[in-house]
N, C-alpha and C positions, 0 to 999 in steps of 0.2 A: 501869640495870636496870629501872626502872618506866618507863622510854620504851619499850623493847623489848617490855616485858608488853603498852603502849598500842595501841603500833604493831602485833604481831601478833594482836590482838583486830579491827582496823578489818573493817570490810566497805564495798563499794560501795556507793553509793545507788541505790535500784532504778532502773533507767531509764538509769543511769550505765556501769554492765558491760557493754554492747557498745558505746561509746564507748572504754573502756579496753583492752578487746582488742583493739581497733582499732589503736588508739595504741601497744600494746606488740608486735602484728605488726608494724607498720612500723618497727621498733628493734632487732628481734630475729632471731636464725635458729633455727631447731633445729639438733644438733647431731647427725650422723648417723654410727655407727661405722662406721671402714674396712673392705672387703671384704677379712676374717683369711683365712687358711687353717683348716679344722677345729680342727687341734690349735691351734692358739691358740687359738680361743675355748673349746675344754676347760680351761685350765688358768687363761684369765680365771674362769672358775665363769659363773654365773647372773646372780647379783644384780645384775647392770646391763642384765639383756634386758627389753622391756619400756617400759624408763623415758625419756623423750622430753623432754631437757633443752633449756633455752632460754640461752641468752647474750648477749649484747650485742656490736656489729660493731667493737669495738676491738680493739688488740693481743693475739691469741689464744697468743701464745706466750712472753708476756712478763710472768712478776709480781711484782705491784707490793711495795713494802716494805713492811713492818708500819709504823703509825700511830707514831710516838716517843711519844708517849702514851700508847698503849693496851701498847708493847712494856716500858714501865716499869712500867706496872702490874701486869700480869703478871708480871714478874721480883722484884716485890717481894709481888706475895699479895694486891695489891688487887683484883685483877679477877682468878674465878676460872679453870681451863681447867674446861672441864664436861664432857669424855671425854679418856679415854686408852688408847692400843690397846700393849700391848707385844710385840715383831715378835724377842725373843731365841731360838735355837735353831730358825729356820727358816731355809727355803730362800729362795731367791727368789721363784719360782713360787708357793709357797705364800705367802709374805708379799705378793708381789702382790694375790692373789684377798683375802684379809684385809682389807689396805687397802683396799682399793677398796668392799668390803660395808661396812666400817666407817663410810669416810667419805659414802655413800650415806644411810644410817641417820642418821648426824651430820646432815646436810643437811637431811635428810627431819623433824628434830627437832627443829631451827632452831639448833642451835648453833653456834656460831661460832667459839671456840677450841679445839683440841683437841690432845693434845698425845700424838705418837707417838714411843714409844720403841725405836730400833734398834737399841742397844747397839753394843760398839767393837772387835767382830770378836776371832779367836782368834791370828790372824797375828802374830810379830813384827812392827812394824813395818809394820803394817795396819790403815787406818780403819774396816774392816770393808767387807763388800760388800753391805748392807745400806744403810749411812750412806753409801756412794756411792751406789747407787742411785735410792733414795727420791724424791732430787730430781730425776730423770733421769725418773722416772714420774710426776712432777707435771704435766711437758710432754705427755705423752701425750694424746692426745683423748678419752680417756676419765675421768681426773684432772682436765683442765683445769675446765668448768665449777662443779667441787666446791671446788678451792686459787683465794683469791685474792692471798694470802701465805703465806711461810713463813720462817721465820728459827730459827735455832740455839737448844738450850733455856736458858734461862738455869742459872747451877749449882745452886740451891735444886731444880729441876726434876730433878736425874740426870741 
């Protein structure tokens, strides 16, 4: 916790910041959303127009596992989640546009764990369509630079 304080306190050394934009253009792309159809981008909402995210040229569609470390400590209360969005009694569409401002926000605020709850659907014998989904929208290009893991909540979590 006090590294993180450190480390988001740092600033470049004057004279040093176009050196390091240098250095982090040639590592980086931006990521540019696909040309939708109107009605999609209606029903993505707003909160992602605008914002001009940068990633790294690794495996874009593939993530990674959570730390064994950091996933114990979480499941037992040591390391806290520091937001939680809960996505019960919607739709898709709408639980889409949610997540996605949510997790922009979350980003934007430096958090790192967050923990969304989808609940376990109305259907007999149904995960929900929610708790399927979710991770189907992490791969999207629009999710991706936000998720760089995701794993199941632990049961202390619901």
């Amino acid at each position: 916790i006090l590294w993180g304080k450190v480390a988001r306190s740092t600033r470049a050394l004057p004279g040093r910041l176009d050196a390091l934009t240098e250095f982090e253009a040639a590592f980086t792309e931006t990521v540019e959303e696909p040309k939708a159809p109107e009605a999609k981008k209606a029903k993505a909402g707003t909160a992602a127009e605008g914002i001009a995210l940068t990633i790294g040229r690794g495996d874009k569609t593939r993530h990674h596992p959570l730390e064994r470390p950091v996933k114990r400590k979480i499941a037992k209360g040591r390391l806290a989640l520091e937001a939680r969005i809960d996505l019960h009694g919607m739709v898709q569409s709408e639980a889409h546009g949610f997540l996605l401002g949510f997790l922009i926000r979350a980003h934007e605020r430096g958090m790192r764990h967050v923990l969304v709850i989808t609940g376990k659907g109305t259907s007999l014998g149904s995960d929900g369509a929610l708790k399927r989904a979710v991770p189907l929208w992490f791969a999207l290009p629009e999710f991706r630079p936000l998720i760089s893991s995701y794993e199941p909540a632990a049961r202390n979590h619901g």
